[in-house]
C-alpha positions as CSV (number, residue, x, y, z in Angstrom):
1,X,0.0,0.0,0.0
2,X,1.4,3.5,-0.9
3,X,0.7,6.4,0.7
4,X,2.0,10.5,0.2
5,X,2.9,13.1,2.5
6,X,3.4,16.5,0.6
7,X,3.8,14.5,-2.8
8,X,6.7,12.0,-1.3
9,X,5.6,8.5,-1.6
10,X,6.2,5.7,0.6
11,X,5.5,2.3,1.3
12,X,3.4,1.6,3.9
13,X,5.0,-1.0,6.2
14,X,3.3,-0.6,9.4
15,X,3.9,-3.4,11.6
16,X,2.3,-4.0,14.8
17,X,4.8,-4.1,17.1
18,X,7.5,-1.9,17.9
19,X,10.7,-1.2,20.6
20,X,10.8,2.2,22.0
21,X,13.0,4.0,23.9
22,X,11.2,6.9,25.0
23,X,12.8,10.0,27.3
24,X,10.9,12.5,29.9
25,X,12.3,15.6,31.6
26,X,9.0,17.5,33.7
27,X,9.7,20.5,35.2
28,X,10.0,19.3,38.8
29,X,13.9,18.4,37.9
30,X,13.7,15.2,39.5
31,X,15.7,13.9,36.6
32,X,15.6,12.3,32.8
33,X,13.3,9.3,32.9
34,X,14.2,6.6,30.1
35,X,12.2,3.9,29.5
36,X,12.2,0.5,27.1
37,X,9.3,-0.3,26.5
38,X,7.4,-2.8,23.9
39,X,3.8,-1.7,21.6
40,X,1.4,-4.1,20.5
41,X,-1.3,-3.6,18.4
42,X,-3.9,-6.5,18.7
43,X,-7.2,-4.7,18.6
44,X,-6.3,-2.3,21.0
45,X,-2.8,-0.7,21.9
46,X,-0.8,-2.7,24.9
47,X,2.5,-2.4,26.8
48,X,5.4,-4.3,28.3
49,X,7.9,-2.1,30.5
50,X,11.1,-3.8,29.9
51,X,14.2,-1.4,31.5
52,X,13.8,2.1,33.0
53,X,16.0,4.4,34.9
54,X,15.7,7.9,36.2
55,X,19.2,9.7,35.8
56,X,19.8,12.8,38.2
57,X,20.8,15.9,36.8
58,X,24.2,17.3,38.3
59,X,23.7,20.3,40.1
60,X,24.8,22.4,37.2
61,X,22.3,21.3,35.0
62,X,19.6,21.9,37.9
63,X,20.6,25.3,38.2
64,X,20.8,26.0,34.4
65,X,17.1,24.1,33.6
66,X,15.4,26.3,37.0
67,X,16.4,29.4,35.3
68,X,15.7,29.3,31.6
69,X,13.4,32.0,31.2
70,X,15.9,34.4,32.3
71,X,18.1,33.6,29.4
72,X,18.1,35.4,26.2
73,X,17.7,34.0,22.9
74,X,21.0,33.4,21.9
75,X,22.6,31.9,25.8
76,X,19.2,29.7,25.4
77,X,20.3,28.3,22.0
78,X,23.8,27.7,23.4
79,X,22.2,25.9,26.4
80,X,19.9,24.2,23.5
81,X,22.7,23.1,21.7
82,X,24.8,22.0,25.3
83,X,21.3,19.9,26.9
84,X,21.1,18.2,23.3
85,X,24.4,17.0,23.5
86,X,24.3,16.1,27.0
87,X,21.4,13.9,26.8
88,X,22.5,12.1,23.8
89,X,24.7,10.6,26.2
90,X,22.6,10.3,28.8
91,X,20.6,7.9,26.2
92,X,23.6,6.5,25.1
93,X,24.7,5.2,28.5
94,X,21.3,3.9,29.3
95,X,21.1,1.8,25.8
96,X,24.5,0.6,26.5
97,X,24.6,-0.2,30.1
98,X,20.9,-2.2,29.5
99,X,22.6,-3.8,26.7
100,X,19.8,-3.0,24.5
101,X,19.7,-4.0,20.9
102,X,16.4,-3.9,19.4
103,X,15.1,-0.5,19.2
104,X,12.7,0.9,16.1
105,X,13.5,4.9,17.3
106,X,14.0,7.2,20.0
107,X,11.0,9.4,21.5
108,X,12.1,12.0,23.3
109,X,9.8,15.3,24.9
110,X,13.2,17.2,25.5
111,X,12.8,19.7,29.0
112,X,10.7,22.9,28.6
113,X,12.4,26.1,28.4
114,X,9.2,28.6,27.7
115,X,5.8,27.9,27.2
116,X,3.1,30.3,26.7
117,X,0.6,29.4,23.9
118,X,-1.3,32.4,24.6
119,X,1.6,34.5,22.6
120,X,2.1,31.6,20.2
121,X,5.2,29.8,21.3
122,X,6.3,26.7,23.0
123,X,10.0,25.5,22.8
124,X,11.4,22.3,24.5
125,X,15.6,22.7,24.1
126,X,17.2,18.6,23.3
127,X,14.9,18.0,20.1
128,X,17.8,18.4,17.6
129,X,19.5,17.0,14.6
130,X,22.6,16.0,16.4
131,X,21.0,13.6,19.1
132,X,19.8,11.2,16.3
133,X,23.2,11.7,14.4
134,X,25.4,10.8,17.7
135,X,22.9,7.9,18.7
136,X,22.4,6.8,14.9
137,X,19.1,6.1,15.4
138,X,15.6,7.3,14.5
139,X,14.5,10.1,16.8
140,X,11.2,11.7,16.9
141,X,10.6,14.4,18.9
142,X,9.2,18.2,19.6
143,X,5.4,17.3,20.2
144,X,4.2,20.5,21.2
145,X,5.2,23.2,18.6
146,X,2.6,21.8,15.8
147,X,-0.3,22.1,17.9
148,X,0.7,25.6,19.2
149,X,1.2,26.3,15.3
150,X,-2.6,25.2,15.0
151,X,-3.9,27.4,17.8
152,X,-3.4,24.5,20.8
153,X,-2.4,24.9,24.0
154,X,0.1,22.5,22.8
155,X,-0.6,20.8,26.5
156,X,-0.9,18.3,27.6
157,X,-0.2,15.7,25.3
158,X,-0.5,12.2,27.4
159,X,-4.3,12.6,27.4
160,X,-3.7,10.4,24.0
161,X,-2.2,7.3,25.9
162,X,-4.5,7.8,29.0
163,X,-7.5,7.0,26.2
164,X,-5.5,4.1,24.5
165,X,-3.8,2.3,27.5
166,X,-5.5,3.1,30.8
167,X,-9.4,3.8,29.5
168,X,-10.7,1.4,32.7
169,X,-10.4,4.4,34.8
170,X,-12.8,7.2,34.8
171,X,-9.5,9.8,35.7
172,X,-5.9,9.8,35.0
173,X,-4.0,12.4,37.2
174,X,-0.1,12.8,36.9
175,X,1.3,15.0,39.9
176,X,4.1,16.3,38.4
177,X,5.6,19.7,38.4
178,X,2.1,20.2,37.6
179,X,-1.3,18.0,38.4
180,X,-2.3,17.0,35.6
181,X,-5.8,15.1,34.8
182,X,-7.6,13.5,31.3
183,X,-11.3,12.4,31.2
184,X,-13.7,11.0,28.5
185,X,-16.6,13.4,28.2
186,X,-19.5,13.3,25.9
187,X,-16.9,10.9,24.0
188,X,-14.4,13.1,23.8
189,X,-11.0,13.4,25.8
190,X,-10.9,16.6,27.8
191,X,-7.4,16.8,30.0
192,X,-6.3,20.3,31.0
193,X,-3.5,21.8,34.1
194,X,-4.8,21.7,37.5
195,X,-2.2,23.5,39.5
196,X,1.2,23.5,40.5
197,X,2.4,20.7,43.0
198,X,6.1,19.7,42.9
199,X,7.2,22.4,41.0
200,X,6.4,24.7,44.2
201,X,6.9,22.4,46.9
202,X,10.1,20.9,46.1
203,X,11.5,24.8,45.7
204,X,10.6,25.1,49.1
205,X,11.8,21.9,50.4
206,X,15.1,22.8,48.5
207,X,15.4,25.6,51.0
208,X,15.6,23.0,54.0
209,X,18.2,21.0,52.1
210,X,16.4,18.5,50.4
211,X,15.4,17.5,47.0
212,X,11.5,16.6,48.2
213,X,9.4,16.5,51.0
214,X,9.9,12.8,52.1
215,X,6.0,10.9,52.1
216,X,5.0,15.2,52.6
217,X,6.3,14.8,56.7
218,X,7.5,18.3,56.7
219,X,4.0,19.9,55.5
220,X,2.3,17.6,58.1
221,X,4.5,19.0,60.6
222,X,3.5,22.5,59.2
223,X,0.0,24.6,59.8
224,X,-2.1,25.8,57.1
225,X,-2.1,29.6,56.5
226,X,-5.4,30.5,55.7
227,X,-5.1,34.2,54.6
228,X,-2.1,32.5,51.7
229,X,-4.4,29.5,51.2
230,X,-7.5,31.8,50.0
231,X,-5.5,33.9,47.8
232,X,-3.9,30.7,46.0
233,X,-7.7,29.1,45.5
234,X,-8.7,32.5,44.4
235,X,-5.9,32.8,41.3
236,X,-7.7,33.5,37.9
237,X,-6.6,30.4,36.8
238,X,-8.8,27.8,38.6
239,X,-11.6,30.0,37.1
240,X,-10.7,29.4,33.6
241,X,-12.5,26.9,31.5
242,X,-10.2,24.2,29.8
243,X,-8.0,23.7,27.2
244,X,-5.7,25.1,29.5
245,X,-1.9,25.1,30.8
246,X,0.4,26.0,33.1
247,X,4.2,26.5,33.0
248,X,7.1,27.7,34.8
249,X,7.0,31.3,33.7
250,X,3.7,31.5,35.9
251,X,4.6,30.0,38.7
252,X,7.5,32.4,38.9
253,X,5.5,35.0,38.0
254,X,2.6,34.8,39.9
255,X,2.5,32.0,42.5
256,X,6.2,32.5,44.0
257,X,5.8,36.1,44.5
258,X,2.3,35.5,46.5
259,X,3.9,33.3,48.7
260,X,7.3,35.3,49.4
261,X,4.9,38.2,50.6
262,X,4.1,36.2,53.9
263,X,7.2,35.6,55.1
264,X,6.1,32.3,56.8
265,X,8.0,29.2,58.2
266,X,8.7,26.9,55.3
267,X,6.7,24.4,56.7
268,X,4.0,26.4,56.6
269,X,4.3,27.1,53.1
270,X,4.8,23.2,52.1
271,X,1.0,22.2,54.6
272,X,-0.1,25.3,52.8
273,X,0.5,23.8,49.3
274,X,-0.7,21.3,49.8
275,X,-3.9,21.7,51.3
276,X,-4.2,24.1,48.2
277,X,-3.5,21.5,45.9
278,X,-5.5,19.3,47.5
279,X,-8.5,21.1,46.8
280,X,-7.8,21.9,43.5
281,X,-7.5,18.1,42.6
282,X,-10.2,17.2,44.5
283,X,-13.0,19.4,43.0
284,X,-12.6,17.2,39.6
285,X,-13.4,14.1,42.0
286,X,-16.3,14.0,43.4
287,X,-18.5,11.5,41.3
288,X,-18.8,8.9,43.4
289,X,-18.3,5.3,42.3
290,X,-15.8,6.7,40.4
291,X,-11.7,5.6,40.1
292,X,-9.1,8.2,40.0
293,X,-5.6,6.7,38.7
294,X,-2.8,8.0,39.8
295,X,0.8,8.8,38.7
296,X,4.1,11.0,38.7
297,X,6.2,11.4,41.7
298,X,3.2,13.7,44.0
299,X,1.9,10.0,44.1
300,X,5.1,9.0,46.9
301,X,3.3,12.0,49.3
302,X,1.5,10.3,51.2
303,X,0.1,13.6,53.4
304,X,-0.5,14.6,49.5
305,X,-2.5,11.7,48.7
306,X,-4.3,11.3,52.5
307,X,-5.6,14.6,51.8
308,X,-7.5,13.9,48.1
309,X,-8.4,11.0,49.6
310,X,-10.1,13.0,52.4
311,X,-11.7,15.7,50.1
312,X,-12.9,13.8,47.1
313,X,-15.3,10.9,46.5
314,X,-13.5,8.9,43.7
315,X,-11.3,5.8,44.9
316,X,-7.5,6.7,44.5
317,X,-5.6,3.8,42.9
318,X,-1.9,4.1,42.6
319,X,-0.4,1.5,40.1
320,X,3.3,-0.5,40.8
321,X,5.9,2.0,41.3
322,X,7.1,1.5,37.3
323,X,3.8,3.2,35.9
324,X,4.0,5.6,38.7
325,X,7.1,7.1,37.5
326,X,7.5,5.8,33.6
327,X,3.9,6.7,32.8
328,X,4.8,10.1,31.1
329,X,8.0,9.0,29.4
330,X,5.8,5.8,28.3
331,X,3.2,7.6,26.3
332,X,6.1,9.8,24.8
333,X,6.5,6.3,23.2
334,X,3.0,5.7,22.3
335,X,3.2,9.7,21.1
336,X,6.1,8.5,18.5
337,X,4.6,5.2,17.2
338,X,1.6,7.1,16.6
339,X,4.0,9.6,14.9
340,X,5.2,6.9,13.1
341,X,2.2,5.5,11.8
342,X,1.2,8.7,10.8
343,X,-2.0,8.3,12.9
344,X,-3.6,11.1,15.7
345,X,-1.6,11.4,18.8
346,X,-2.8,15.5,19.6
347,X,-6.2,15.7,20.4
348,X,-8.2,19.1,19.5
349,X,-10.8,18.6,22.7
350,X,-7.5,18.2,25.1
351,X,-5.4,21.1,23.7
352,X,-8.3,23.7,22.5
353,X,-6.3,23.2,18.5
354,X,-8.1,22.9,15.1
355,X,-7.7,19.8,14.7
356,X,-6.0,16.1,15.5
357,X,-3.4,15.9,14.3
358,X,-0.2,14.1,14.6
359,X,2.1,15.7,16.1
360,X,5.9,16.0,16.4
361,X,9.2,15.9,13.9
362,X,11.2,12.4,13.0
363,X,14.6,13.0,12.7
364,X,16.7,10.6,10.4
365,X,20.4,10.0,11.4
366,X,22.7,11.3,8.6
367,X,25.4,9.3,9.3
């Protein structure tokens, strides 16, 4: 069968199954999440998680990545042009250490640098040439800038693999940097931002000298401010209908500076937080008889999760530990064999776009 993409012919050759190795970098900075994974097609899309590792970014890199939207346009190029080089190794090491062989391409969703698709621009840095080139393999990557192009919020993307891999659930939340959550609704996929979570409280754990809040001990320990709590729920955000999305230029902008003006204990600010987050996430789950699943790293605090459970009326599952942290980098995956195929992985009713669309650019290795 022959098909054309802007009068190029190919063959089709779609096969059912395919090896991925597929890469996620959130905004929290808890590292580069890379993932083996397997995709079968037997009626409907399935998985098998073969390797995974989180890799820790040195403490250069953190401090480079927490302050990109400081950097003009040509030091963030050069630090475009250093991060793709950087995790080409990063991959490198992984495939090699894992002994991995068998791979159809690399999917990768690169780190955010600046996002705001309300001026028309979203722009991950480690989607270029020279990672397929030193790798010498297939790599597809920057999902986002297409559907910004078409009027999206070009977030979030893993709405698409909540709907094809985990549709026995009536919610998929990821707490990342940012909560997360996709639904089906009137048969269509809505998914939109929630709030900030680990994006805000591990920059205030940081403070204390630690890269998270342990299980969330330290907000237990802490007392809610109710005077800081009112003015987060009150943010013109939460009263935004969706497609909608968050990034790091808000939260410095607009959620860092609130808090700064109280001058309050730290752990203060992390029970404050939460409770705040809390009730964001929990206003989206209160149908009862209903399942909430559960993912990203927010899904290790415990005081985090106790405290949804306590506010919302949907049972809170939390899968094996795997899913928990993969999840993300493994519908990157699904996002490039769908790329691949040259089928819909960006879903207008998620991101607000024109249309579905399939999103994101393959690179071929020119070696």
């Amino acid at each position: 069968m022959l098909f054309s993409i802007d009068n190029v012919i190919f063959t089709n050759m779609l096969t059912n199954q395919y090896f991925v190795v597929s890469v996620m970098s959130g905004t929290s900075l808890d590292g580069i999440d890379i993932l083996y994974s397997k995709f079968s097609f037997n009626t409907k899309w399935d998985f098998k998680i073969i390797e995974f590792e989180t890799l820790n970014y040195p403490e250069n890199w953190v401090s480079k990545l927490k302050q990109l939207t400081k950097f003009t346009k040509t030091e963030l190029k050069a630090i475009d042009d250093e991060y793709s080089v950087y995790l080409a190794n990063q991959i490198s090491e992984f495939i090699e250490i894992k002994r991995i062989s068998n791979i159809n391409f690399i999917a990768s969703h690169g780190h955010t640098a600046l996002h705001n698709p309300a001026e028309g621009y979203t722009y991950q840095i480690g989607n270029q040439q020279k990672v397929a080139d030193f790798l010498n393999q297939k790599f597809i990557c920057d999902f986002r800038v297409q559907d910004v192009e078409l009027g999206g919020q070009g977030a979030p993307l893993v709405p698409i693999g909540d709907r094809l891999l985990f549709s026995d659930y009536n919610y998929c939340i990821n707490l990342g940097g940012f909560a997360n959550i996709s639904f089906e609704e009137n048969e269509e996929r809505i998914a939109f931002d929630i709030c900030p979570v680990n994006i805000v409280l591990n920059h205030y754990v940081n403070k204390l000298g630690f890269n998270y809040d342990n299980k969330g001990k330290i907000a237990a320990s802490g007392n809610v401010n109710d005077s800081l709590l009112e003015k987060l729920n009150n943010l013109d955000f939460y009263n935004q209908v969706p497609p909608k999305s968050l990034g790091l230029e808000w939260v410095q902008n607009c959620i860092l500076p609130m808090i700064e003006m109280y001058e309050i204990k730290t752990k203060d600010v992390l029970r404050t937080f939460v409770e705040h987050a809390s009730i964001q996430i929990s206003e989206f789950l209160n149908v009862e008889n209903s399942t909430a699943f559960i993912t990203g790293g927010g899904a290790y605090n415990l005081f985090l999760i106790d405290r949804i459970k306590e506010l919302s009326n949907s049972e809170i599952i939390i899968p094996s530990d795997e899913i928990v942290e993969y999840k993300e980098a493994l519908i990157f995956g699904l996002l490039g064999v769908l790329k691949l195929r040259n089928e819909v992985n960006c879903l207008k009713s998620v991101t607000g776009a024109k249309k579905d669309h399939s999103s994101g650019v393959i690179l071929i290795p020119r070696n």
